[in-house]
C-alpha positions as a printed NumPy array, in Angstrom:
array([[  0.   ,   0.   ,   0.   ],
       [  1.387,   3.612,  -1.092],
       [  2.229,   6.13 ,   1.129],
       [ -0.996,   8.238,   0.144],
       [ -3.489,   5.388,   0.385],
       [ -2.181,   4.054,   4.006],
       [ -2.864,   8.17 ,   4.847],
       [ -6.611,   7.635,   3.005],
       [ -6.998,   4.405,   5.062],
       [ -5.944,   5.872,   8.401],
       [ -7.881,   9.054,   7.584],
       [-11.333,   6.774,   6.874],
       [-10.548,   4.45 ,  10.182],
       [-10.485,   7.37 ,  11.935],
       [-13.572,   9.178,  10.734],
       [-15.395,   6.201,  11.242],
       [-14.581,   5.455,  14.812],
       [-15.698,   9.057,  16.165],
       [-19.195,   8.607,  13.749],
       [-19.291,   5.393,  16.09 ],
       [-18.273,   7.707,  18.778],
       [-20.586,  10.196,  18.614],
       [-23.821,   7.73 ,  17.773],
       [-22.649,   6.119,  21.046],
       [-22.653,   8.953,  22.859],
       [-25.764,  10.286,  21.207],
       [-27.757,   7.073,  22.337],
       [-26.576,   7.525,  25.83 ],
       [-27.399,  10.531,  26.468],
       [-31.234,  10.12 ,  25.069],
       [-31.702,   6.585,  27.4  ],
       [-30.545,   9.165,  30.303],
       [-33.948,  10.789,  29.549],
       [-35.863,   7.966,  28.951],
       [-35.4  ,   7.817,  25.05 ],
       [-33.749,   4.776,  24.397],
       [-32.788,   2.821,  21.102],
       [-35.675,   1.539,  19.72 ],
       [-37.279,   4.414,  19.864],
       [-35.479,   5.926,  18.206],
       [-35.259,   3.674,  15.488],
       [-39.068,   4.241,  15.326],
       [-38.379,   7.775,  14.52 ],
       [-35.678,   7.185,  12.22 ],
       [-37.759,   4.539,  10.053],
       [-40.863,   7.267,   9.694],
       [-38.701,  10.064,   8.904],
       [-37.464,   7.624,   6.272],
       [-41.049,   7.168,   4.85 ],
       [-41.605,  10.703,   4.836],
       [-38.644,  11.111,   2.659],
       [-39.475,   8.165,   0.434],
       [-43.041,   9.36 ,   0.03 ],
       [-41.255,  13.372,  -0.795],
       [-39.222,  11.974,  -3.139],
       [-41.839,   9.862,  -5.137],
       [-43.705,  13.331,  -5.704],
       [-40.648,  14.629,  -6.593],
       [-39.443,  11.885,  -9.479],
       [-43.505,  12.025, -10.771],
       [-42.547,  15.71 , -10.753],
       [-39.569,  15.465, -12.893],
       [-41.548,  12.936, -15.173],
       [-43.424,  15.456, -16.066],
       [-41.473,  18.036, -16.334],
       [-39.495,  15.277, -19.048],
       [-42.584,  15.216, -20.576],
       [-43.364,  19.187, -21.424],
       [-39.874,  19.231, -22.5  ],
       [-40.164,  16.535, -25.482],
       [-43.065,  17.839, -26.383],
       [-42.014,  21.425, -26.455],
       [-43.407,  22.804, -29.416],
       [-42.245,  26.558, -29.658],
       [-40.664,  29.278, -26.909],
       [-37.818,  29.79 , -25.12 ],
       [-35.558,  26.041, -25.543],
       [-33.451,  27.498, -22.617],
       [-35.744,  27.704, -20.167],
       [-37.482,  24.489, -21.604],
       [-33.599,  23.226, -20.343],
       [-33.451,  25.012, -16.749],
       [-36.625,  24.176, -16.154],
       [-35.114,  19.928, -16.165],
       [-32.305,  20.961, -15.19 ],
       [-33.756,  22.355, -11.391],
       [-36.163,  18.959, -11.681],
       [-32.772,  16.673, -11.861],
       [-31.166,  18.441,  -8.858],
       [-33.929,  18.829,  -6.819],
       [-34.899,  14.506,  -8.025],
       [-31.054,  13.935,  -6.823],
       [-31.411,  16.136,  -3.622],
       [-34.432,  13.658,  -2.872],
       [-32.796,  11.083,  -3.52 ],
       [-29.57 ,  11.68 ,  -1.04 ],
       [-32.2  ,  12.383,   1.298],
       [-33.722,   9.159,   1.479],
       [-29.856,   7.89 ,   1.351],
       [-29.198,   9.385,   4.82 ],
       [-32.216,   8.469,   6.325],
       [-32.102,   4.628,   5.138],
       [-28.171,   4.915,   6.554],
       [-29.595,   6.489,  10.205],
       [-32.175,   3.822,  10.282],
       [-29.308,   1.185,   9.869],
       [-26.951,   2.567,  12.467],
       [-29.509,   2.782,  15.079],
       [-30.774,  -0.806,  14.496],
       [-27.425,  -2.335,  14.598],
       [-26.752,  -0.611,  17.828],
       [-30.526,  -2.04 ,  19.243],
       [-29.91 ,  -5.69 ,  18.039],
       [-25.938,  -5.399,  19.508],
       [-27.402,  -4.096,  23.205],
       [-30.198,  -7.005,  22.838],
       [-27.609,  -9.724,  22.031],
       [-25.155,  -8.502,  25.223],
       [-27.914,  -8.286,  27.458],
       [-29.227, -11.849,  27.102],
       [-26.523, -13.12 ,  29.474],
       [-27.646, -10.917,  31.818],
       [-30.87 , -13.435,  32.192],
       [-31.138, -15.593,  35.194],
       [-34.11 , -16.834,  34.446],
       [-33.849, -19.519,  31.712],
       [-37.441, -19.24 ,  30.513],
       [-37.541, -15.65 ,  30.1  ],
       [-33.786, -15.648,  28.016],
       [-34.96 , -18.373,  25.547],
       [-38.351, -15.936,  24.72 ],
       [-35.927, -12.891,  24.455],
       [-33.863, -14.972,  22.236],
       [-36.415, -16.381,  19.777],
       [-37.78 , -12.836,  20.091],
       [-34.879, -11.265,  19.04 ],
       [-34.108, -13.86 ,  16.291],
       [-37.303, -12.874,  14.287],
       [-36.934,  -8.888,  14.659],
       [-33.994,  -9.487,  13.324],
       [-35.139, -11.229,  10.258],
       [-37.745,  -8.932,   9.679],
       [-35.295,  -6.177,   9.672],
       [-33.348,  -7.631,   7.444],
       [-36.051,  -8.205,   5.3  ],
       [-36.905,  -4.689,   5.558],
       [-33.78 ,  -3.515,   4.863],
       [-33.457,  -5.272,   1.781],
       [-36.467,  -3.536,   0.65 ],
       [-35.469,  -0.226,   1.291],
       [-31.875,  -0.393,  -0.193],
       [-33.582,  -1.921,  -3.338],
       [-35.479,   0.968,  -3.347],
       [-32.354,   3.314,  -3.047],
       [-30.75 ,   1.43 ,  -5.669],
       [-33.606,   1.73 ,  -8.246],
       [-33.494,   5.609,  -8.273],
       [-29.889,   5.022,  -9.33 ],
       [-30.589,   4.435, -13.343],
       [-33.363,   7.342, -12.955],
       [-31.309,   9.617, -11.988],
       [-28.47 ,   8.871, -14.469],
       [-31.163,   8.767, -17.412],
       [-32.149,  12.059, -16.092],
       [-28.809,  13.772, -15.543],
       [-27.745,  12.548, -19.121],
       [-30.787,  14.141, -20.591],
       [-29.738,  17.154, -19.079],
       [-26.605,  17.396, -19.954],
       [-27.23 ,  16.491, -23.63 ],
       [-29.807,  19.315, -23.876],
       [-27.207,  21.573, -21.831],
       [-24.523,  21.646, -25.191],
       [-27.207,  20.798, -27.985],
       [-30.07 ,  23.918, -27.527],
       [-32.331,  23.134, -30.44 ],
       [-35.179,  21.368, -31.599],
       [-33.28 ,  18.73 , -32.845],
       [-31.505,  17.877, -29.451],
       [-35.362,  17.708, -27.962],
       [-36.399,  15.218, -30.639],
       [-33.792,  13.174, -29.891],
       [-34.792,  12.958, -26.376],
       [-38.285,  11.948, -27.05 ],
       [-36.784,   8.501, -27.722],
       [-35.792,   8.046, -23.824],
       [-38.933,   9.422, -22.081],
       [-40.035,   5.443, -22.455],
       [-37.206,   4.188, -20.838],
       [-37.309,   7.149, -18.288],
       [-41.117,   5.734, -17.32 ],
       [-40.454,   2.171, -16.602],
       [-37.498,   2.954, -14.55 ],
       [-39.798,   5.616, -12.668],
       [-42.502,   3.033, -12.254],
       [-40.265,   0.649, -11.214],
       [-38.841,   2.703,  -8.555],
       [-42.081,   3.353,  -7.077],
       [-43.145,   0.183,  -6.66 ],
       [-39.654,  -0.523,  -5.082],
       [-40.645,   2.437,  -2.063],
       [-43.988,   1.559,  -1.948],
       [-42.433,  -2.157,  -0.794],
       [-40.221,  -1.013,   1.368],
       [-42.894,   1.139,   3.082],
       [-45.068,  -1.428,   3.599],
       [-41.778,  -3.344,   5.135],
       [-40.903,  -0.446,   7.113],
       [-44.824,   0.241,   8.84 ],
       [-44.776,  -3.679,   9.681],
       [-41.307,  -3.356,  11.289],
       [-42.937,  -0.099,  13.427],
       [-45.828,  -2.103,  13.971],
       [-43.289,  -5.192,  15.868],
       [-41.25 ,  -2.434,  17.579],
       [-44.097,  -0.913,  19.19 ],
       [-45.767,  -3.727,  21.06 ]])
């Protein structure tokens, strides 16, 4: 390993164990108040649904935006272009959104299930541990289901977003009718992937009010 990558690898170590750090410290001081991990992780899953449901409006948005634009028939072609252009960034913007929260909801969860594992030895009564443990085995799986949804989900807004940035850019250096036409070809492509992506959140909602539903009894 070169000089410069050891520094990159030391650099990312480090970074990573005061994140760890500061979740750790973050969780502690909310159970001191009576706030403690899972609900939290509560929180952290509907914020992620609210994002999930803002950004659906937002790529629908952007569809149609897509949709004016190839079938601009007269004006202003610039504004026909900053008009997709603001739809891509604010799509993108969305989409980090629901990137963040999806990576808070993980964080937390690991942290729950970790603090649930530990704690089982802490049983002296042998009825009660094998109930925590059977308990704990199938939150877990239906976590991980969950979370399988959801980063499914992320990763179909992925090809929208590159279909959509390449559109852009295209239409960016080639301001003409001729440059719009030639876009008109995509806007199928630019549907499916849309639709598809949709269906992928609305899953992983579902997953995600089923997983709020377990936590909360």
């Amino acid at each position: 390993m070169t000089a410069p990558s050891q520094l990159r690898y030391i650099l990312t170590l480090l970074i990573a164990v005061i994140l760890v750090g500061c979740q750790s410290t973050y969780y502690s001081a909310m159970e001191k108040v009576g706030i403690h991990k899972r609900d939290i992780m509560v929180d952290r899953l509907e914020s992620t649904q609210s994002s999930q449901e803002e950004a659906q409006q937002q790529f629908q948005s952007a569809l149609e935006q897509f949709r004016s634009v190839v079938n601009f028939d007269g004006g202003d072609i610039e504004e026909a272009y900053n008009t997709l252009n603001s739809e891509y960034e604010k799509s993108s913007g969305a989409a980090q959104t629901v990137r963040d929260r999806i990576a808070s909801v993980s964080h937390v969860s690991e942290a729950l299930f970790d603090e649930w594992e530990d704690e089982l030895d802490l049983y002296s009564n042998k009825s009660l541990k094998q109930s925590s443990v059977r308990k704990l085995k199938e939150t877990r799986k239906q976590y991980e289901q969950m979370m399988k949804n959801l980063k499914q989900a992320e990763a179909s807004m992925k090809p929208v977003l590159d279909a959509m940035q390449d559109q852009v850019l295209f239409l960016k250096h080639n301001l003409n009718t001729q440059a719009i036409s030639a876009l008109k070809k995509e806007l199928n492509n630019i549907e499916v992937d849309i639709e598809a992506l949709i269906a992928n959140m609305q899953k992983s909602i579902r997953g995600s009010r089923k997983m709020i539903s377990t936590l909360k009894r």
